[in-house]
C-alpha positions in Angstrom: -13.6 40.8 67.2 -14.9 38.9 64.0 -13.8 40.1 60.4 -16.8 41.3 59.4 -16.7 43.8 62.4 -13.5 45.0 61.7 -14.5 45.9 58.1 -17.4 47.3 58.6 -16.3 50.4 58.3 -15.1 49.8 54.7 -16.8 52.1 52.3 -19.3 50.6 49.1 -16.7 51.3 46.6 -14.3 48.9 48.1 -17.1 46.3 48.4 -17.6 46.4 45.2 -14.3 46.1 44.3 -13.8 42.7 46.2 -17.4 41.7 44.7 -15.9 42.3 41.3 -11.8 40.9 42.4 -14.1 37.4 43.1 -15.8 37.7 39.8 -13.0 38.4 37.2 -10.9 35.7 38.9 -6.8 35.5 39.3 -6.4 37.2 35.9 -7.3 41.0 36.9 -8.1 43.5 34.0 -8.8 47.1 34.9 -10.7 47.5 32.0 -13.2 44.9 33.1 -13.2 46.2 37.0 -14.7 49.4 35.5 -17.7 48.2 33.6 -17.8 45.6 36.4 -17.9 48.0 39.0 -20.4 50.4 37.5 -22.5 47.6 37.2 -22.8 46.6 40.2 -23.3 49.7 42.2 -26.4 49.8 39.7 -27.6 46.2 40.7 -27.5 47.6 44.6 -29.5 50.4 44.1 -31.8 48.5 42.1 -32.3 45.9 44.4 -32.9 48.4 47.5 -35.9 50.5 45.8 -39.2 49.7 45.8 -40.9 48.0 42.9 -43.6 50.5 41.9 -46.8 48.0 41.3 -46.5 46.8 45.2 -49.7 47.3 46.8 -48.5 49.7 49.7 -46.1 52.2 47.6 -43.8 53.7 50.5 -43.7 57.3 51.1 -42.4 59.3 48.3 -38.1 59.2 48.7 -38.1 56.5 51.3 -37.1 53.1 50.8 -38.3 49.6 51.8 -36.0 46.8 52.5 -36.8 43.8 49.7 -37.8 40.2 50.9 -35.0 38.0 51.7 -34.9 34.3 50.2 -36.2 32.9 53.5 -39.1 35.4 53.5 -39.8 34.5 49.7 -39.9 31.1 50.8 -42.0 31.6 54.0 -44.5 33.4 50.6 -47.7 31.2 50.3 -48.2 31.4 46.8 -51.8 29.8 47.0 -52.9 31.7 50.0 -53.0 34.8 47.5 -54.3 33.3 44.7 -56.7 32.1 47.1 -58.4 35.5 47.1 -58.5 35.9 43.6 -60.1 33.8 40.7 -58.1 31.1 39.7 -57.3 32.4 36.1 -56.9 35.8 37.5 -53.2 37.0 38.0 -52.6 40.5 39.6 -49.3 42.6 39.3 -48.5 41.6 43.5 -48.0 38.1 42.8 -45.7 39.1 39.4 -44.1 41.1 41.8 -43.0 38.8 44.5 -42.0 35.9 41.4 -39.4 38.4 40.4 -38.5 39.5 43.3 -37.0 36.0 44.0 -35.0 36.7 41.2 -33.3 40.1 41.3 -33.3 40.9 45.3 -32.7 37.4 46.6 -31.0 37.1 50.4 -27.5 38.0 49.4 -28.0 41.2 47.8 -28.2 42.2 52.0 -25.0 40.6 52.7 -21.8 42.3 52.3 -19.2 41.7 49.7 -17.2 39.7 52.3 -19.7 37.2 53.1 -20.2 36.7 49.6 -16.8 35.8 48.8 -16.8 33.6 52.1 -19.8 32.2 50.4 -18.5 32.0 47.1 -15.0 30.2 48.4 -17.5 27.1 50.3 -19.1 26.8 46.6 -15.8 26.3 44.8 -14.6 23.4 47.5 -18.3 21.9 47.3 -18.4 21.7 43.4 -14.4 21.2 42.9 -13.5 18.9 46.1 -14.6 15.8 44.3 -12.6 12.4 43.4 -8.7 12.8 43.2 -8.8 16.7 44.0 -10.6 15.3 47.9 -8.0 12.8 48.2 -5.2 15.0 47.5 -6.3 17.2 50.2 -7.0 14.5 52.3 -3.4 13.1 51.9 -2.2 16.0 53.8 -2.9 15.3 57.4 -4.8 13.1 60.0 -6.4 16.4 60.9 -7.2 19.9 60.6 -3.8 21.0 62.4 -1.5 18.4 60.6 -3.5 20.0 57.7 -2.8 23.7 58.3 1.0 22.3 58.7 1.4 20.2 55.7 -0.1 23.2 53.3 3.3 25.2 54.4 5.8 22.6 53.4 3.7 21.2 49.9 2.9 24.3 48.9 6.4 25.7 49.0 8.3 22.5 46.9 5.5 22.8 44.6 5.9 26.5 44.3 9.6 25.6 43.8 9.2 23.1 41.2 7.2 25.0 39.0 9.2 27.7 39.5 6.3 29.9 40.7 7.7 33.9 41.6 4.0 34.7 43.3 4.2 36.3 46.6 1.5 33.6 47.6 2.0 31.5 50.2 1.3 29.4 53.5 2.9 29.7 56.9 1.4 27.5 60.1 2.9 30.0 62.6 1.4 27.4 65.6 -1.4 25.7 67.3 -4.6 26.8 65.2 -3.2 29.2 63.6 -2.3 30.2 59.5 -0.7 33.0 57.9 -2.0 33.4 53.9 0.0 35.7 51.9 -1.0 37.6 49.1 -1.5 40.8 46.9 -4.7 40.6 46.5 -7.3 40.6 49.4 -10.1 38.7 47.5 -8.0 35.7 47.5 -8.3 35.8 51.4 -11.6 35.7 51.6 -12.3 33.4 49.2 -9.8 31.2 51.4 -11.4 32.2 54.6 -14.8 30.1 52.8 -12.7 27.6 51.9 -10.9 26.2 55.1 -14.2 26.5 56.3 -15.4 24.0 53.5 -12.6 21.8 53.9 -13.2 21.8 57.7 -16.5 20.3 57.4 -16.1 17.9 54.4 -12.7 16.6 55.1 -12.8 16.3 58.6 -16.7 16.7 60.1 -16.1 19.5 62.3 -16.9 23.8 61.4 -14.2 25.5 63.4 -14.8 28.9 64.0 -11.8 30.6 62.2 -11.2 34.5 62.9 -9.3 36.3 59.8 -7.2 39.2 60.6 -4.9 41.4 58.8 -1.3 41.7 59.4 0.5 44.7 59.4 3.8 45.1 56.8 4.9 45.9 53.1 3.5 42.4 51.8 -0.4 41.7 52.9 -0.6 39.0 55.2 -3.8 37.8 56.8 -4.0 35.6 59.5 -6.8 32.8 60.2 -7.3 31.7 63.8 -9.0 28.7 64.3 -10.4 27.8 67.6 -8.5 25.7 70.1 -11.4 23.9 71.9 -12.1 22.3 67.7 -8.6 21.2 67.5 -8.8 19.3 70.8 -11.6 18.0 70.2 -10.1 16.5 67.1 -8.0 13.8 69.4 -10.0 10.6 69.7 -10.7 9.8 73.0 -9.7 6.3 72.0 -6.0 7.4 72.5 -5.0 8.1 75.5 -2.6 11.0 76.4 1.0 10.8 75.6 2.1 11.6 79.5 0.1 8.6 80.4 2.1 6.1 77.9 5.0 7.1 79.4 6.7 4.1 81.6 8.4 4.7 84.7 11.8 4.0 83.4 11.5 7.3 81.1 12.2 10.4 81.9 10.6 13.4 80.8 13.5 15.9 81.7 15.8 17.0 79.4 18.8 17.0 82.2 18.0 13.0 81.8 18.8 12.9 77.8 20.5 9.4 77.7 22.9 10.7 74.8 25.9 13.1 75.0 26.8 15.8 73.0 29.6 13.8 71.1 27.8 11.1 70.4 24.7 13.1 69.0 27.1 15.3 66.8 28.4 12.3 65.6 24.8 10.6 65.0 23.7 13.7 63.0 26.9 15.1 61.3 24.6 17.8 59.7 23.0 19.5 62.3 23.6 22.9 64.8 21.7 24.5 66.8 21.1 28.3 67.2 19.9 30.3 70.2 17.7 33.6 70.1 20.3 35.7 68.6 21.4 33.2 66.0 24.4 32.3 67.5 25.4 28.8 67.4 25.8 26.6 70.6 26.0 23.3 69.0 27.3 22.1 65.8 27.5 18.0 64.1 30.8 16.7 63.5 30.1 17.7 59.7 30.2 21.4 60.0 32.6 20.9 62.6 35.3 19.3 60.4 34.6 22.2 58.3 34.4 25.5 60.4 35.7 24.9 63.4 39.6 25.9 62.6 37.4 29.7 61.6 35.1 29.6 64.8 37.3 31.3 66.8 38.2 34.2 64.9 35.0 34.5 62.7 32.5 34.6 65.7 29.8 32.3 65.9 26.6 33.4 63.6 25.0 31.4 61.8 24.6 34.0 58.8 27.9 34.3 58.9 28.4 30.3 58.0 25.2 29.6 55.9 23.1 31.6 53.5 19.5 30.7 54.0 18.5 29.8 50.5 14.9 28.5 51.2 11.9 29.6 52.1 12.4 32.1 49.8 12.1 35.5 51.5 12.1 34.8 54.9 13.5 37.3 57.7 16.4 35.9 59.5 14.6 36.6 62.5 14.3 34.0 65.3 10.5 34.0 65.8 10.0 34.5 61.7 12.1 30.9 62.0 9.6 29.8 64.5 7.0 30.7 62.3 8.9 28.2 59.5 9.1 25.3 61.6 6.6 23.6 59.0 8.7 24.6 55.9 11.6 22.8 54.1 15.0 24.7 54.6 18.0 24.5 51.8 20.9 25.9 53.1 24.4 26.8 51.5 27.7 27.4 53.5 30.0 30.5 52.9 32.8 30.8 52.9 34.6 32.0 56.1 36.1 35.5 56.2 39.4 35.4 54.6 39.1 32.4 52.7 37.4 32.8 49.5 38.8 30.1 47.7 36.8 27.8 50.8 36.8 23.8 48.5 32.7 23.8 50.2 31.5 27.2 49.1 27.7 26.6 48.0 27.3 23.1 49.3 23.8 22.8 50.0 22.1 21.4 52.9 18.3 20.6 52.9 16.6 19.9 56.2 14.3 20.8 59.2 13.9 23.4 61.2 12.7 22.3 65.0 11.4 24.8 67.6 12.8 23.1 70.7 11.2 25.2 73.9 12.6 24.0 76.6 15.6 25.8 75.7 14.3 28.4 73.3 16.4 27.6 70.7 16.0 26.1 66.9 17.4 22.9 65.8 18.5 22.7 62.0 18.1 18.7 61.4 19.5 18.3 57.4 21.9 16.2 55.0 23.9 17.3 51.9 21.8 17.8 48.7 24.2 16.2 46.2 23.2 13.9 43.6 26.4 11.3 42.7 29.8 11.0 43.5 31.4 13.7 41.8 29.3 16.4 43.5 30.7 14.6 47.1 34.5 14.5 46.4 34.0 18.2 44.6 33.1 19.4 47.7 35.8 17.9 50.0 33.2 15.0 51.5 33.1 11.0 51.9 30.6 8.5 51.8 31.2 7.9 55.6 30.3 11.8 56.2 26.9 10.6 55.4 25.2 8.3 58.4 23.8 5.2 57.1 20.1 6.1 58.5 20.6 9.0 55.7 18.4 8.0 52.5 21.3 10.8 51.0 23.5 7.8 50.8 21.0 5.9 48.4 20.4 8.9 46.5 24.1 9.2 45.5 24.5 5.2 44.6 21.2 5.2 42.6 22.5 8.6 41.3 26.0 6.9 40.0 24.0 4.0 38.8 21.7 5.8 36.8 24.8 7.7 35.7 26.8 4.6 34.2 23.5 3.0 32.9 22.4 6.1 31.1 25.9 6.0 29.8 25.6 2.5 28.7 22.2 3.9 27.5 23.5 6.4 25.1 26.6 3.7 23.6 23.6 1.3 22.9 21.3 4.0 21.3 24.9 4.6 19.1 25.5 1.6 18.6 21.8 1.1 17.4 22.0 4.3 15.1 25.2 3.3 13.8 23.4 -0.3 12.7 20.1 1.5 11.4 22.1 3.7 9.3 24.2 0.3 7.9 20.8 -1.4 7.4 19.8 1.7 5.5 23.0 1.5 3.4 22.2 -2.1 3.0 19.1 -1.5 1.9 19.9 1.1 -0.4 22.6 -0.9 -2.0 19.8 -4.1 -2.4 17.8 -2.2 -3.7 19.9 -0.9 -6.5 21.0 -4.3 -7.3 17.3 -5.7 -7.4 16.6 -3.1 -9.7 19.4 -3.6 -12.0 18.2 -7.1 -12.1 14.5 -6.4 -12.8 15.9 -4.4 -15.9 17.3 -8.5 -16.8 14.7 -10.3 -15.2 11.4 -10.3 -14.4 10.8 -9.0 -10.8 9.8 -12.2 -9.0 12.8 -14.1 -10.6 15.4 -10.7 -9.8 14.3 -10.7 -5.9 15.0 -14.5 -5.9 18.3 -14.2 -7.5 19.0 -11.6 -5.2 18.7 -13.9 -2.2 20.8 -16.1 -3.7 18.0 -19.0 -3.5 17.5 -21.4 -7.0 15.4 -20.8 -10.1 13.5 -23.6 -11.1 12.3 -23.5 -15.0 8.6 -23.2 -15.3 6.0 -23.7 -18.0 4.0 -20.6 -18.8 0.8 -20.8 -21.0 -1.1 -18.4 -23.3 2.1 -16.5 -23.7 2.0 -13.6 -26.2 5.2 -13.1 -27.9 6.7 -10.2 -30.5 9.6 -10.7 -32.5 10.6 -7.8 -35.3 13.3 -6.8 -37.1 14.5 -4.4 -39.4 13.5 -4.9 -43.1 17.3 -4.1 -45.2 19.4 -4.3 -42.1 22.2 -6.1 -43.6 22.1 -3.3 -46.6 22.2 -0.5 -43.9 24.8 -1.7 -42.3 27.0 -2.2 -45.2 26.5 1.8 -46.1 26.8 3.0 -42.7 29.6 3.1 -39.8 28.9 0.9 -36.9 28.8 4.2 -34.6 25.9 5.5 -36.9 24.1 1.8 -36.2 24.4 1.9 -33.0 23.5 5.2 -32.7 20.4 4.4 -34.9 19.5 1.6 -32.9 20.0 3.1 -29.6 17.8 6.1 -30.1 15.1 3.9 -31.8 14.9 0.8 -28.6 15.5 3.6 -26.4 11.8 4.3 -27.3 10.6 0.7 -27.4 12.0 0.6 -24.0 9.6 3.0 -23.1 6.6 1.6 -24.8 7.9 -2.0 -22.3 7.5 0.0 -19.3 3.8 1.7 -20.5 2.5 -1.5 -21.4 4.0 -3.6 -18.8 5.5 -6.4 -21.2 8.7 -7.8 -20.5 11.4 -7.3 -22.4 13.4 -10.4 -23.6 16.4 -9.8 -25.6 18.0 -7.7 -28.1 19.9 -9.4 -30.9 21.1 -7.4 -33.5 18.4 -5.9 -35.1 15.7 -8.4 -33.6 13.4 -7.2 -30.7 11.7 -9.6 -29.0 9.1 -9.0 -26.0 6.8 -11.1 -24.5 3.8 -11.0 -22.3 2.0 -13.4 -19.4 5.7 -14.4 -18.2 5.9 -12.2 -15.2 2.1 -12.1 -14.4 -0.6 -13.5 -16.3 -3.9 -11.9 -17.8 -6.4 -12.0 -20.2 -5.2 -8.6 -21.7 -1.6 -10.1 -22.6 -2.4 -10.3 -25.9 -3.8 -7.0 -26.6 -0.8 -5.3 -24.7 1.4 -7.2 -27.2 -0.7 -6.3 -30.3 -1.0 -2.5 -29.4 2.6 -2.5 -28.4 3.3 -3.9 -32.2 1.7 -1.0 -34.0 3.2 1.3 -31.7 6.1 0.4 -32.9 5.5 0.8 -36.6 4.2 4.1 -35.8 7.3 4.6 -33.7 9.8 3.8 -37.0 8.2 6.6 -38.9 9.7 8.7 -36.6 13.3 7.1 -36.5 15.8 7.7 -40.1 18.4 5.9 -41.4 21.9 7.7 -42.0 20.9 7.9 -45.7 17.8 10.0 -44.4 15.1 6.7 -45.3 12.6 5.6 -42.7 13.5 2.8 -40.6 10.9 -0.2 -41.6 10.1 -3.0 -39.6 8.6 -6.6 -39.7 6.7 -7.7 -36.8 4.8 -11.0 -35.9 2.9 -12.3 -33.0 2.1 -15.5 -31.5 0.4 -17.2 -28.7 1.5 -20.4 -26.8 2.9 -22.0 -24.3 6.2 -21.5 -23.8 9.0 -23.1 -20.9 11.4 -20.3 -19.2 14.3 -20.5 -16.8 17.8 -18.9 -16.0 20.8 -20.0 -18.6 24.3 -19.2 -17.7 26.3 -18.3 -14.4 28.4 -15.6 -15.9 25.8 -12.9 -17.4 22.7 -15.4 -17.0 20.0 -14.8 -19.0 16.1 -15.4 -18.8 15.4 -17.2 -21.7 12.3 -18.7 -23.7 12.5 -22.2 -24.8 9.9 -24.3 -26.7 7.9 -24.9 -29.9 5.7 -21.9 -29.7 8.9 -19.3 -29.7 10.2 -20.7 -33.1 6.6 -20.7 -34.4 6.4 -17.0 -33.4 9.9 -16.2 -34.8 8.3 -17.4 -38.3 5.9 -15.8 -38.2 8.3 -12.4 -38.4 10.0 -14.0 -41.1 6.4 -14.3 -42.9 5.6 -10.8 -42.3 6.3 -7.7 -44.3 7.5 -4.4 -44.1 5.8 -2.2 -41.9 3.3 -5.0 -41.1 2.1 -6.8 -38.2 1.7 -10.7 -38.8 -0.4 -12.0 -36.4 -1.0 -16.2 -35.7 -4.5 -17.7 -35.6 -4.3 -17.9 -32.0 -3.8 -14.4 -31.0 -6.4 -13.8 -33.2 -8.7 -15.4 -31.5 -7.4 -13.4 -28.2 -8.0 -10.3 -29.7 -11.5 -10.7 -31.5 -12.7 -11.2 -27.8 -12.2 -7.1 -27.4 -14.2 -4.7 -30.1 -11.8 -2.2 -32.1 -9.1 -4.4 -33.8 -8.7 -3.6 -37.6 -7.4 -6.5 -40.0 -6.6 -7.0 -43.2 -9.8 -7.7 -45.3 -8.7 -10.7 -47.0 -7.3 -13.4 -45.0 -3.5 -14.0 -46.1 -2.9 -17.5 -48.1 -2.5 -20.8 -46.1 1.0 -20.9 -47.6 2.0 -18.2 -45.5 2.0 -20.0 -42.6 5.1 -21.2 -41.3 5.3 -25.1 -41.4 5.8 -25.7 -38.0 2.2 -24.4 -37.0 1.2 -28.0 -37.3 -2.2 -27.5 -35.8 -3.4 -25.1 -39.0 -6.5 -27.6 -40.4 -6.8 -24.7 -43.1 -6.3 -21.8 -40.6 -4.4 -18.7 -41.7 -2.5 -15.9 -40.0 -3.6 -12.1 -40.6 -2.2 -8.6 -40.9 -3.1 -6.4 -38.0 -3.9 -2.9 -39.5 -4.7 -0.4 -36.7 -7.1 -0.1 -33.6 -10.2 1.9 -33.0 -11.9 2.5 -29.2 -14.8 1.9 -29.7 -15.6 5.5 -27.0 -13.5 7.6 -29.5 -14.2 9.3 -32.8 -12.1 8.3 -35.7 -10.5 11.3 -35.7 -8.1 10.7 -32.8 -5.0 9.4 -33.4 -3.3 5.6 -32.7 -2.2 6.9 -29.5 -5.2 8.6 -28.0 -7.2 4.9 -28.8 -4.8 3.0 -27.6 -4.2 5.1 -24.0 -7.9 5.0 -23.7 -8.1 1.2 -23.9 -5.0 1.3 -21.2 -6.9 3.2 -18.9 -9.8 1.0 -19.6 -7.7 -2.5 -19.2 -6.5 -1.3 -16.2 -9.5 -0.1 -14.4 -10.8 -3.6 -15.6 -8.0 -5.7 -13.9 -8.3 -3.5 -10.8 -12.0 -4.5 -10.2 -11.0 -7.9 -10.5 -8.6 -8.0 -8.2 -10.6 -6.3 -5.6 -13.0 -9.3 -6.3 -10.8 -11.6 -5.8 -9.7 -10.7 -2.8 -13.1 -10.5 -1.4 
């Protein structure tokens, strides 16, 4: 009897319940079913009534069957527009076109054939590229198929840790037991191996789905044995015939003993109907056979059946198995709790062996290294040498001592980062107490212990000031109250270095000397250097002697080329050596208080920029220092104040000069960006 017969008898509401089961998909909501449901006992009776605007309306409360998809497609369209104009239309021929879509073929079949349907259509859309060669991996053909999907299935279920109640048993010869909670997933799988039947392996068996009584659905799929033979190519001739004389086919001929096959495969027995062993490897042997005796001789009493999960220690549920990796773990005997192998686990084989109806258990140790051998009271010569178990517990203490040496290296590496990091740290702390001495290309070179050559720099803008009655204040006041004074006030000029990015030469005494184009050159030196100046007179406003009198200052500036180097081994300094720095220093000494002195040469630096004020009247030639030997009539100038030329007048000194910053520095940006292009 074919599934569909045997469920005929199953009433609509359960049809549509499996329609709908195929429809919502593995995830099933009831709240969905319902709505689901509803709807589809609507779409049934739709589809069975008559559409009113056919041309023979059935008797009134009858109903006629609608056109299948093979009789839409046996519909000559032109035939009846044949007997109509050709722009005419009627409502028969609107009729029919929707009738293809809302009553097609199907809506006749049951729900089961539309699963069935629905489970060919997933393997002929999905069964494509890797997904066909994964299923093609597992067997030669349909039977070594059907066997291989017990065995994957369950390691995979394993590894993922899957706690379904699905699953795959190959209980024989053409023959599959699915389980599973829910019935549309059998159907859909009934399509399926159909599917796979014919892409996979060119042949449509004629499978027979059944269910199987007990607490858990189960469903069996009988595929016919006439397909499976057929399967064999005829190319290979039949294992009796390849047989040669000199082999025997009886088992009374086996050409081994008991002893030496014990010995060959330490980790074997094998059980009879009722579970009893008969035959045990020299393994278990060494193990249990001092308890034999008085502890009987059942298997359950000796092992705990650990995997497949679930299964009935039942001889023919074994049977049923055969396909199935085992993992078995040995109890401990009665009496002796503190047994040293309690839980050793065994992974193997179960094999049905029929001429003697019993089951052989072919397996080896599942240990991964040393320590889990000796732990459990074992050698490596329990392990035959044909057993790959022996690699995996060499490889397994290999890995072991090179993950070990793994982790040392990996601390021996973090324990060198974190030194480079200190290191670096500790460079970098020196560096930048040597950039507060040097300029920062010289400091990284000193660093790195390599030698400082002395250079010539031209268009250098220098700045020397001092403090106009110095040697008076200090007379009046203590030397804490000078320092004091001083600190405070080049506390701020250190500032105004940093904003400006001038570099800072020396302090000596009351002289403050800065200079700009040392430490990178630009044609903005000058002006940094000039607005840095008055800056600094508006910065001694600010600033009081201890007698309460504002601190004045002298300032000049001067441009020229100038030589520098390193001076010194012990507290080396960066100094400035040439003509141009004692021309500059005189022209502080011509300035006066409160003033900024400027040389005819960084005038004609800062005249190239709009927003410089000067002094109306040029200063006397006599005020220029005697040294400037290149004068021919030239004078110096006062420097009075700066204006941007984007700001109103009412802003302050500050305000202009940050806005020419920002300007200079947008400026010096773009040019860089075009010189790098």
């Amino acid at each position: 009897m074919s599934a569909r017969t045997k469920h005929n008898a199953v009433d609509e509401t359960t049809t549509s319940e499996q329609l709908l089961s195929c429809v919502v998909g593995p995830v099933f909501r009831p709240d969905i079913e319902q709505d689901l449901n509803e709807t589809v006992l609507v779409w049934q009776h739709f589809s069975a009534m008559t559409c009113p605007f056919t041309r023979h309306a059935p008797p009134t409360g009858s109903f006629q069957r609608q056109p299948s998809i093979a009789d839409a497609h046996s519909w000559n369209l032109d035939e009846e527009l044949s007997e109509i104009p050709d722009d005419a239309l009627t409502l028969s021929q609107l009729n029919a076109a929707i009738q293809l879509l809302t009553a097609p073929s199907v809506a006749d079949a049951s729900a089961y054939d539309i699963l069935v349907l629905l489970g060919e259509e997933i393997i002929h859309t999905s069964c494509v590229g890797l997904i066909e060669r994964a299923f093609k991996c597992l067997g030669s053909n349909l039977q070594e198929f059907l066997g291989s999907l017990d065995g994957v299935y369950d390691v995979l279920k394993l590894q993922e840790e899957d706690i379904t109640d699905t699953g795959f048993v190959c209980a024989g010869e053409g023959e599959l037991i699915f389980t599973s909670e829910r019935p549309v997933l059998a159907w859909l799988l009934l399509g399926c191996l159909r599917a796979l039947s014919r892409q996979l392996f060119g042949h449509e068996p004629q499978i027979e789905m059944e269910p199987i009584d007990g607490d858990v659905p189960r469903y069996r799929y009988l595929f016919k044995i006439d397909y499976l033979e057929e399967q064999v190519s005829p190319l290979v001739p039949d294992s009796k015939s390849m047989l040669r004389e000199s082999v025997s086919s009886d088992v009374h001929d086996l050409k081994m003993d008991n002893d030496f096959f014990c010995k060959a495969f330490p980790w074997h027995f094998i059980m009879d109907e009722n579970l009893n062993l008969v035959q045990v490897g020299q393994g278990f042997s060494r193990l249990f056979k001092n308890y034999m005796a008085t502890s009987g001789l059942s298997a359950c009493t000796y092992f705990r059946f650990k995997r497949p999960r679930g299964l009935s220690l039942k001889f023919r549920e074994i049977v049923r198995r055969t396909n199935t990796p085992f993992m078995i773990a040995l109890r401990a005997p009665p009496g002796r709790p503190d047994f040293f192998a309690k839980g050793l686990e065994i992974k193997g084989q179960m094999v049905f062996c029929p001429e003697s109806n019993s089951l052989l258990f072919m397996g080896s140790p599942f240990l991964d290294g040393l320590e889990g051998l000796t732990c459990n009271g074992l050698f490596i010569s329990d392990i035959p040498l044909h057993d790959a178990t022996r690699e995996v517990i060499l490889v397994g203490e290999q890995a072991r001592a090179q993950d070990g040496l793994r982790r040392r290296m990996d601390k021996l590496k973090s324990s060198i980062e974190e030194a480079n990091v200190a290191v670096t740290k500790e460079r970098k702390k020196n560096v930048n107490l040597l950039q507060l001495m040097f300029p920062e290309e010289i400091a990284e070179r000193l660093w790195l212990g390599a030698q400082i050559d002395a250079k010539t720099y031209p268009d250098v803008t220098m700045l020397f000031s001092d403090i106009v009655g110095f040697t008076s204040i200090c007379s009046r006041a203590t030397p804490f109250m000078v320092i004091n004074m001083l600190e405070s006030l080049y506390k701020h000029f250190d500032e105004l270095c940093g904003f400006f990015d001038v570099y800072k030469v020396e302090t000596i005494g009351d002289a403050y000397c800065v200079a700009s184009g040392l430490h990178r050159a630009s044609i903005y030196d000058a002006h940094k250097v000039a607005w840095m100046a008055l800056r600094m007179i508006e910065t001694c406003s600010l600033y009081n002697t201890h007698d309460g009198q504002h601190i004045q200052m002298r300032i000049g500036l001067h441009t020229g080329t100038v030589l520098a180097g390193v001076v010194g081994r012990k507290m080396p300094r960066y100094c400035l050596f040439g003509h141009n720095v004692t021309i500059a220093n005189k022209f502080e000494s011509g300035s006066e208080a409160c003033k900024v002195n400027i040389s005819p040469t960084t005038k004609d630096w800062l005249i190239k920029q709009p927003g410089y004020e000067f002094q109306l009247n040029p200063r006397d030639p006599s005020c220029m220092p005697k040294e400037f030997t290149e004068s021919r009539g030239l004078t110096c100038y006062f420097l009075e104040g700066y204006r941007h030329p984007t700001l109103s007048g009412e802003a302050t000194l500050q305000e202009h000069i940050e806005a020419a910053m920002h300007a200079t520095n947008e400026g010096a940006a773009a040019t860089a960006v075009v010189e790098v292009k």
